[in-house]
DOLUMKOL-883022 format. One line per field, with one value per residue (C-alpha): chain; x negated, y negated, z; residue in one letter. Coordinates in nm, 3 decimals. Layout:
ch: [A_...]
xx: [X_...]
yy: [Y_...]
zz: [Z_...]
aa: [A_...]
***
This chain:
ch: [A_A_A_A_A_A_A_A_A_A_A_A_A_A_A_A_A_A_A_A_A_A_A_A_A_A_A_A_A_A_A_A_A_A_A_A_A_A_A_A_A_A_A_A_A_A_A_A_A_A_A_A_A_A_A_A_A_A_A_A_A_A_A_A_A_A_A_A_A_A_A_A_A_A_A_A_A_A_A_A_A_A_A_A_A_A_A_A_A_A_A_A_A_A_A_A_A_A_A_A_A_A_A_A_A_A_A_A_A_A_A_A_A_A_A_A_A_A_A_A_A_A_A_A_A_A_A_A_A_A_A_A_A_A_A_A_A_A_A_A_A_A_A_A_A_A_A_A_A_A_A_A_A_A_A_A_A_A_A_A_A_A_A_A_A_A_A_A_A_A_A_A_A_A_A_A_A_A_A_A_A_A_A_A_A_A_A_A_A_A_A_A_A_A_A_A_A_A_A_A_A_A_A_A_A_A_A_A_A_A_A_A_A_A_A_A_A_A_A_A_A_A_A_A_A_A_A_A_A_A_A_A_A_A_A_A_A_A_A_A_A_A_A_A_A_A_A_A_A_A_A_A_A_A_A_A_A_A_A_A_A_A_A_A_A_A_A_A_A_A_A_A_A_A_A_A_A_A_A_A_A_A_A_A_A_A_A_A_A_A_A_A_A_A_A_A_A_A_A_A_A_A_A_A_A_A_A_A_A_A_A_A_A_A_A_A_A_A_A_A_A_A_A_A_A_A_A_A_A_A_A_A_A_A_A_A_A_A_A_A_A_A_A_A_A_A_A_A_A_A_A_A_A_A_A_A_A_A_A_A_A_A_A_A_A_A_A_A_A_A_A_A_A_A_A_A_A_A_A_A_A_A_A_A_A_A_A_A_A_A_A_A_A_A_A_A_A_A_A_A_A_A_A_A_A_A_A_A_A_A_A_A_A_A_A_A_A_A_A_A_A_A_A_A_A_A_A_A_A_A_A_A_A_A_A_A_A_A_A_A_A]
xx: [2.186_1.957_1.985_1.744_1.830_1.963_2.026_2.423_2.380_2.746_2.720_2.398_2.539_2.867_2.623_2.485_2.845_2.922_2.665_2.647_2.979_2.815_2.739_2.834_2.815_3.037_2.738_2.707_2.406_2.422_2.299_2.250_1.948_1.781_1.929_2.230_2.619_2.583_2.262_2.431_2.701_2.459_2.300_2.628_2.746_2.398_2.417_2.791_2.704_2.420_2.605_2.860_2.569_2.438_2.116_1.914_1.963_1.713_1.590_1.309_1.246_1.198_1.559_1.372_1.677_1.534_1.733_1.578_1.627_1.444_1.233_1.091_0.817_0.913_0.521_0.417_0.464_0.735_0.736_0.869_1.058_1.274_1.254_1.449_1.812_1.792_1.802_1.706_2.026_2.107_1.948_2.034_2.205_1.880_1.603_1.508_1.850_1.747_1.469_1.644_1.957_1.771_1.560_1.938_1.986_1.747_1.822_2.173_2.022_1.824_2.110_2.366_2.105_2.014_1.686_1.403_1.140_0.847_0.810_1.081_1.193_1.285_1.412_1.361_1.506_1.252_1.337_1.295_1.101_1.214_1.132_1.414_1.559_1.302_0.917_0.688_0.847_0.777_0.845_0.909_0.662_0.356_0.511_0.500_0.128_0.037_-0.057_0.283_0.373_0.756_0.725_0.595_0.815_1.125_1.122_1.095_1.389_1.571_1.645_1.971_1.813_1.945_1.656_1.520_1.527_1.882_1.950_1.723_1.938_2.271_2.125_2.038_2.302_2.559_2.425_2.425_2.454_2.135_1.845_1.584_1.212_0.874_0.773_0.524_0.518_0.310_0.390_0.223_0.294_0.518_0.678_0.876_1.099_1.139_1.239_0.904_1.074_0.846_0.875_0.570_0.742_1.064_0.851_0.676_0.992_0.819_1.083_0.849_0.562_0.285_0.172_-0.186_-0.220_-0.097_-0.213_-0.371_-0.158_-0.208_-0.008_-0.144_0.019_-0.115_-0.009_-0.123_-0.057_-0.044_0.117_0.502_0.600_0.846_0.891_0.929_0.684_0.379_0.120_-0.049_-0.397_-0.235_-0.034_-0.149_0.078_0.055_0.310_0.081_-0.166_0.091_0.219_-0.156_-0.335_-0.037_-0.036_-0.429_-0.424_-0.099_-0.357_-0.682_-0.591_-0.319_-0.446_-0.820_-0.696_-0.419_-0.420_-0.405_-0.090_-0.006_0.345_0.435_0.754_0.834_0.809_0.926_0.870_0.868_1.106_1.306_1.401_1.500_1.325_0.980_0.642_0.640_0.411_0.375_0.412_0.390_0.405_0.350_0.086_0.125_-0.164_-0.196_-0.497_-0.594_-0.950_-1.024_-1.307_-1.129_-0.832_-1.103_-1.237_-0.873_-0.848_-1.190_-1.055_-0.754_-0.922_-1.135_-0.855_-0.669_-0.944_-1.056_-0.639_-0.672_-0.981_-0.830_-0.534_-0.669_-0.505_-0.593_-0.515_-0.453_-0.474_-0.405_-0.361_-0.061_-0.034_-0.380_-0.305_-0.606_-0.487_-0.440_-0.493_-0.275_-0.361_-0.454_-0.347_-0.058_-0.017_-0.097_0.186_0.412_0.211_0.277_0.644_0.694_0.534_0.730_1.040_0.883_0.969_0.745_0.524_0.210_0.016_0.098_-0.013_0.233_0.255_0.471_0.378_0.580_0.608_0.471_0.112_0.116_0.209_-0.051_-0.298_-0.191_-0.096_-0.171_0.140_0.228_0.541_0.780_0.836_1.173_1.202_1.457_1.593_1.394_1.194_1.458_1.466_1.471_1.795_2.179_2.125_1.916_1.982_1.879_1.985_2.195_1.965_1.640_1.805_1.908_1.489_1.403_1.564_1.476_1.111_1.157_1.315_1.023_0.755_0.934_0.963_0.575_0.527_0.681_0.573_0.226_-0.057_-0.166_-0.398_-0.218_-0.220_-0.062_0.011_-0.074_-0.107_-0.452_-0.587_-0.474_-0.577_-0.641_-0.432_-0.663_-0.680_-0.564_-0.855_-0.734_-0.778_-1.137_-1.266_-1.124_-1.274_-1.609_-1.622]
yy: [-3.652_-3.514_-3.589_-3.499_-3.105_-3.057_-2.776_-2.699_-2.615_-2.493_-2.265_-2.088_-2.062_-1.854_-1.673_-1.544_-1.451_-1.292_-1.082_-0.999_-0.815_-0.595_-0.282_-0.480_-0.359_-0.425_-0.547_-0.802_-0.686_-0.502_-0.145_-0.186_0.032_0.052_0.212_0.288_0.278_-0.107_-0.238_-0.152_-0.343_-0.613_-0.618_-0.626_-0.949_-1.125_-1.007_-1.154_-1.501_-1.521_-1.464_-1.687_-1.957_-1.898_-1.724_-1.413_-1.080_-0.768_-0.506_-0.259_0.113_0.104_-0.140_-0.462_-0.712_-1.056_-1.363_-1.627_-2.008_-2.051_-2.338_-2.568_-2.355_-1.984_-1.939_-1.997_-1.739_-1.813_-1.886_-1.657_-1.681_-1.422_-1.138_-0.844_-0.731_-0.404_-0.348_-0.133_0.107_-0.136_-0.455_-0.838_-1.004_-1.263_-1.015_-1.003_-1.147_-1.523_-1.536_-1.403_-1.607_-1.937_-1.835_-1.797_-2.186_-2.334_-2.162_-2.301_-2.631_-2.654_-2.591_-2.861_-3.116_-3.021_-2.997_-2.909_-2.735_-2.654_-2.309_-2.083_-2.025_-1.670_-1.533_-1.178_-0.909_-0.658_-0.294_-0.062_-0.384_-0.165_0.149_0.242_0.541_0.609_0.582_0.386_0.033_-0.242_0.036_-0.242_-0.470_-0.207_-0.048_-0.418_-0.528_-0.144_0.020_0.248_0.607_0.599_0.927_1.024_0.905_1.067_1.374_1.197_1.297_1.040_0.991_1.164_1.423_1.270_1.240_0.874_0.974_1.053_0.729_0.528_0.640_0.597_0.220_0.152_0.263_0.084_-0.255_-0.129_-0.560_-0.589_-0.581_-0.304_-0.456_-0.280_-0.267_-0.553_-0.886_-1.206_-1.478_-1.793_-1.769_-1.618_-1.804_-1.616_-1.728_-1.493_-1.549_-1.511_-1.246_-1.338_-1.626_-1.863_-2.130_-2.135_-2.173_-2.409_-2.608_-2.617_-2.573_-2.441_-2.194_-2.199_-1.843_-1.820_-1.447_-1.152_-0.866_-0.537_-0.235_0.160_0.413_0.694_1.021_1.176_1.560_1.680_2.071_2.296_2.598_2.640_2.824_2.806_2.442_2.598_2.919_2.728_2.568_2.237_2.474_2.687_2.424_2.323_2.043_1.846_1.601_1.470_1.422_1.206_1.012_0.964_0.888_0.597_0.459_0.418_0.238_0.000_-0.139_-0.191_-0.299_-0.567_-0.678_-0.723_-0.923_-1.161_-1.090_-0.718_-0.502_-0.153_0.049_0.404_0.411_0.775_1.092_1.421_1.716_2.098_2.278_2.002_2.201_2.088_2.361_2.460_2.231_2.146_2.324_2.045_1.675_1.459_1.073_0.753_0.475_0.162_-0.097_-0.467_-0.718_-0.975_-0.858_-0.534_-0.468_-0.546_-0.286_-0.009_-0.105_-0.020_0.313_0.422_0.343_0.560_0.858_0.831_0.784_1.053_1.342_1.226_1.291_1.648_1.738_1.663_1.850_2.128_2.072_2.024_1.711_1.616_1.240_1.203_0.898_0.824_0.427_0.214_-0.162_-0.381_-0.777_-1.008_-1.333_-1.608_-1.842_-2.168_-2.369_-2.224_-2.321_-2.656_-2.668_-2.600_-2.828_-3.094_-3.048_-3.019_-3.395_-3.506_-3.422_-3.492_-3.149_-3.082_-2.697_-2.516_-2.274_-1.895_-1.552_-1.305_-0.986_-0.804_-0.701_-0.817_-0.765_-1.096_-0.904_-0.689_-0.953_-1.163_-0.906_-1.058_-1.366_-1.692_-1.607_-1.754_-1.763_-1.959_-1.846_-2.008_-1.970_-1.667_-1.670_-1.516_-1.421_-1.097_-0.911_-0.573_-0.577_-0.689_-0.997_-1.132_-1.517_-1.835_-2.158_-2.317_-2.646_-2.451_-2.225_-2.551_-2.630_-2.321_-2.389_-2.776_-2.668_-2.397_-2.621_-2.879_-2.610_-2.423_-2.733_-2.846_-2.524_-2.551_-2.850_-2.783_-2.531_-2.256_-1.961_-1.658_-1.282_-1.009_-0.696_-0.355_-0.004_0.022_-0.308_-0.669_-0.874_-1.203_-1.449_-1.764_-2.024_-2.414_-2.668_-2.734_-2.334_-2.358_-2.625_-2.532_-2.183_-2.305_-2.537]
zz: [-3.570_-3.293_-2.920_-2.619_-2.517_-2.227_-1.993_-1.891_-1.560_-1.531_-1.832_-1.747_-1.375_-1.533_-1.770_-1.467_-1.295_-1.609_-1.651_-1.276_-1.321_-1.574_-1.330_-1.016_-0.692_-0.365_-0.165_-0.458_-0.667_-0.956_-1.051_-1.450_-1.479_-1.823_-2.132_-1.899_-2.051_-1.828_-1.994_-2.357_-2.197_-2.108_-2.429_-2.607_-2.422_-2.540_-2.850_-2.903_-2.756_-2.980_-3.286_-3.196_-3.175_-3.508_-3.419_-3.531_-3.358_-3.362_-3.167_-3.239_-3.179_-2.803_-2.791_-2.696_-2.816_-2.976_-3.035_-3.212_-3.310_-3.666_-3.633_-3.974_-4.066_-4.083_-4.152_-3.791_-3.512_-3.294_-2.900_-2.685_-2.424_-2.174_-1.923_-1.845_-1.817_-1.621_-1.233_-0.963_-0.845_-0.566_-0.712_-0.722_-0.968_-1.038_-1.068_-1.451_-1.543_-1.447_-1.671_-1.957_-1.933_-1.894_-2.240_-2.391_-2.217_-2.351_-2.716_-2.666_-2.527_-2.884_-3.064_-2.905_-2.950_-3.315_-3.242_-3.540_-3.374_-3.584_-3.434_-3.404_-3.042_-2.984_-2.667_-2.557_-2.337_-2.266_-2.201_-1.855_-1.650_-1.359_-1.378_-1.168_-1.368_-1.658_-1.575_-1.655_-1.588_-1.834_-2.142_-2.392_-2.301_-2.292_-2.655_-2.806_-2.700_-2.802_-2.539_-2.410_-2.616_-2.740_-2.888_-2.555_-2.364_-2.552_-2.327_-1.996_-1.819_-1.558_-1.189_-1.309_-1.562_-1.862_-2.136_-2.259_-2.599_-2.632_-2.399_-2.631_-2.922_-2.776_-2.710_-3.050_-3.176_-2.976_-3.115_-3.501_-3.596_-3.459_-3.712_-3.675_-3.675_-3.602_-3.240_-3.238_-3.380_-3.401_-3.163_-3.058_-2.670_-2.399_-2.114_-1.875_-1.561_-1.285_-0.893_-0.713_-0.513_-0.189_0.063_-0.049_-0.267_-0.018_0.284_0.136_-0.012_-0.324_-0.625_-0.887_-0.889_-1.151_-1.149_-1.274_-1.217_-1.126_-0.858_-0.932_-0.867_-0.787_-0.705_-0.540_-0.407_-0.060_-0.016_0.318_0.328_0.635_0.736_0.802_1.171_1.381_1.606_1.952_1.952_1.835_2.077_1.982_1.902_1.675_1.464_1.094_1.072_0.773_0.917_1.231_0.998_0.735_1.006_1.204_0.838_0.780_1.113_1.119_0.724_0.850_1.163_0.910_0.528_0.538_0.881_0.763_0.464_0.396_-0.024_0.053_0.020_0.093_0.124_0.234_0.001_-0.067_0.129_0.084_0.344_0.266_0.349_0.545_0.852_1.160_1.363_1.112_1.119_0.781_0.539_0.320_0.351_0.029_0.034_-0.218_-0.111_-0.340_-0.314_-0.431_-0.412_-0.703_-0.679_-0.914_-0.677_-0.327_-0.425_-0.539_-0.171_-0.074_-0.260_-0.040_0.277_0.224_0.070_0.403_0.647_0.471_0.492_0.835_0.961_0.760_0.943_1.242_1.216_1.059_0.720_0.330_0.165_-0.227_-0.332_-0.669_-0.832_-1.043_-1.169_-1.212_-1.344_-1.356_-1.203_-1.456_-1.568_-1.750_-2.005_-1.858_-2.132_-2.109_-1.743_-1.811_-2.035_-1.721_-1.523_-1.769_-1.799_-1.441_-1.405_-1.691_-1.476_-1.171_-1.014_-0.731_-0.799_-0.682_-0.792_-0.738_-0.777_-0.834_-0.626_-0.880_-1.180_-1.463_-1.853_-1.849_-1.765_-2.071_-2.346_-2.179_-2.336_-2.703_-2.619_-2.410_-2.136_-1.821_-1.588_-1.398_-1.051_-0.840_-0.473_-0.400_0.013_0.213_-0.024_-0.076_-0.389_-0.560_-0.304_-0.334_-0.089_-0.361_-0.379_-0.583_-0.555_-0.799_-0.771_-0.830_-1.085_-1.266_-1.211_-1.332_-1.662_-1.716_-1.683_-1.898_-2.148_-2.160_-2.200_-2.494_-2.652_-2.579_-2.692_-3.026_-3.118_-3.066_-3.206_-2.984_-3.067_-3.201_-3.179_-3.309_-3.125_-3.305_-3.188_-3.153_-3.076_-3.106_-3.409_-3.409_-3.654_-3.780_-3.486_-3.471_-3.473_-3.073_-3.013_-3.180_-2.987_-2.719_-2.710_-2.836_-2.511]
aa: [X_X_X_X_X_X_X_X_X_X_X_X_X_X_X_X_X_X_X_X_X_X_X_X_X_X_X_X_X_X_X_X_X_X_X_X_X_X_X_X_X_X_X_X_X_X_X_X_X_X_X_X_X_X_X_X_X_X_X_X_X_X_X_X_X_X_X_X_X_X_X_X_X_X_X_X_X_X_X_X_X_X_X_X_X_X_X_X_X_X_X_X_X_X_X_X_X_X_X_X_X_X_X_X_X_X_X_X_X_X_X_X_X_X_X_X_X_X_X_X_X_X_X_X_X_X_X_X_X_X_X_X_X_X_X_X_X_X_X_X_X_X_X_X_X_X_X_X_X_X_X_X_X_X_X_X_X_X_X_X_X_X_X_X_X_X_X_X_X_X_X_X_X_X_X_X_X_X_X_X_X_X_X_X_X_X_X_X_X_X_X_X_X_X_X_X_X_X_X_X_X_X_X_X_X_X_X_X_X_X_X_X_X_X_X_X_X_X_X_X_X_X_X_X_X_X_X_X_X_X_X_X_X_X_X_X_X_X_X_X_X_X_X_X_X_X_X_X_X_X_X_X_X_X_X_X_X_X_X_X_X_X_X_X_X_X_X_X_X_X_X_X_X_X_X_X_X_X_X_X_X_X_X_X_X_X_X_X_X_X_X_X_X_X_X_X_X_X_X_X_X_X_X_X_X_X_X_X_X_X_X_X_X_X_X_X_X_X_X_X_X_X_X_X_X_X_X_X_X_X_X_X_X_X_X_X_X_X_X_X_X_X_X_X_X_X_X_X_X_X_X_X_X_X_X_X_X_X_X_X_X_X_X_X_X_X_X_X_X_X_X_X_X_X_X_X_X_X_X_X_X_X_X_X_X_X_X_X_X_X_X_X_X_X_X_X_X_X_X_X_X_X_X_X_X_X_X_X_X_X_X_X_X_X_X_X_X_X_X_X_X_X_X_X_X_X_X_X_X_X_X_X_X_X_X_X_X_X_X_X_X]
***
């Protein structure tokens, strides 16, 4: 006997109390940062619910944990759904964790109903999304599609100088029931929930976001260096202070990019000043620029005008200035098909959405290099996140879920292209007769 799924809105609501205790906070967040002694706790509760439901537990080498639902033919690559688990030191409890507990709904939801999904459904919770303690961010994402270095990445020492590889080990093997697979493996197509983590779709009292692509990042480091001497003996004409031209170079990009252009985004988030003295003109000032814009072309544009405003301030003040650039992610685009799918589930439960581009990057953005992906934004208040005032609904978390639901299941039921990630380059599995014609057209 099979009935229609259906998502427990009181069970994934606890799922998320639970697992908000795991590294909780007293402001309310959490700080479970990735491969911590918390995210193996994390893991560990997932892992445990899963088995009690019956399903399949793995991880692979880079601890990406996999759950999956086996669906009636074992011959077809499965849909994907999930997010992330880890945090940001002072994070919220819905960043990442939303997304990954409402893939473990609608699993459950599958499994109360007795559903018999031709696909398998398999849920996913990606590894270091953040980047908050181990860098890069999205770790297991970029190792699945192919394009991250594990064995690189064994020696990169943390915020709190412990090394990734022995953290990565210690991970692994705190979840020893957990199968070991290869990094990498076919799937049909990747869904993921997040909170939108900006104030569009809550402004706009719009429930559901349909986010068709995602924003172009860089990171850039500014170093603008000087000469140390003492703060009361120097006259203006003899100073080489790298900090007036810091604070003149930031003040003059706030006033032109994000003003001249509503997509655009820039942030002065990191600064460090040598040697730190109360009474000494800094000898060196060294700050992080990030910039955003959907337009590859638009945020090279953006890259120009800071490299001019930057050398212009040095000239000025008489100082050198290095701008090296540390993080480059081209914007990306998701699968329209795959967005319809939402589209179509959303009008099939009549939930109200728009159309959305994300201004975070997500691990959604790699595996849409292997596979047709898309995501699921909710409105979060305020549009807060990446902070312990984080909030979400428990109406549009419920939303969040239901929509997921109907898309996995569309998903499953249906034919969609295929890819395989390797470490070189992806390689295409044969296509349906739908994918065909609908690439030929």
């Amino acid at each position: 006997m099979t009935s229609s799924p259906q998502i427990n809105a009181q069970r994934l609501l606890q799922r998320i109390a639970d697992f908000a205790s795991i590294g909780a906070t007293q402001a309310g967040g959490v700080n479970r940062q990735a491969l911590s002694v918390e995210d193996r706790a994390a893991r560990r509760l997932l892992a445990e619910l899963a088995f009690a439901r019956g399903f399949n537990v793995y991880q692979d080498a880079i601890a990406n944990l996999f759950i999956s639902r086996a669906g009636r033919d074992p011959s077809l690559p499965p849909v994907l759904i999930g997010s992330h688990l880890d945090s940001q030191p002072t994070g919220g409890r819905f960043d990442g964790a939303l997304g990954t507990l409402s893939a473990f709904e609608v699993l459950e939801a599958l499994q109360d109903a007795g559903v018999v999904t031709e696909r398998s459904v398999e849920m996913v919770s990606w590894t270091n999304e953040e980047g908050s303690r181990f860098s890069p961010g999205c770790m297991g994402s970029m190792a699945f599609v192919g394009v991250g270095d594990i064995a690189g990445w064994r020696d990169t020492r943390g915020t709190d100088g412990t090394r990734l590889g022995d953290e990565l080990a210690a991970t692994l093997k705190a979840l020893p029931e957990a199968k070991m697979q290869p990094v990498g493996h076919a799937v049909s197509s990747f869904v993921e929930v997040h909170i939108e983590q900006g104030p569009v779709l809550e402004r706009a009292g719009i429930p559901i976001g349909l986010v068709t692509s995602v924003q172009g990042t860089r990171w850039l480091e500014v170093s603008f260096i000087g000469e140390a001497a003492h703060a009361g003996t120097t006259p203006l004409e003899f100073r080489k202070d790298p900090m007036a031209a810091a604070v003149a170079a930031i003040a003059q990009l706030q006033l032109v990019v994000m003003p001249a252009d509503p997509m655009a985004r820039l942030t002065v988030g990191r600064m460090s000043v040598e040697p730190s003295s109360v009474n000494v003109i800094p000898s060196k000032v060294t700050f992080t620029i990030d910039i955003r814009h959907p337009s590859k072309e638009l945020l090279s544009s953006i890259e120009a005008r800071i490299d001019a405003e930057c050398r212009t301030s040095a000239k000025r003040h008489m100082v050198d200035v290095l701008i090296e650039k540390r993080f480059d992610l081209a914007p990306g685009k998701f699968d329209t098909t795959v967005v319809d799918v939402i589209d179509s589930a959303c009008e099939r439960l009549c939930v109200p959405n728009m159309k959305i581009v994300s201004g975070a990057f997500h691990d959604a953005l790699f595996v849409s290099r292997v596979a047709p992906t898309a995501m699921i934004f909710v409105p979060c208040r305020d549009g807060i996140s990446h902070n312990e005032a984080e909030f979400v609904t428990s109406e549009n978390i419920e939303t969040g879920a239901k929509v997921l639901l109907e898309t996995a299941l569309s998903l499953a039921r249906g034919a969609m292209t295929s890819y395989f990630p390797s470490a070189r380059r992806p390689r295409h599995l044969p296509m349906s007769k739908r994918a065909v014609r609908k690439a030929r057209s």
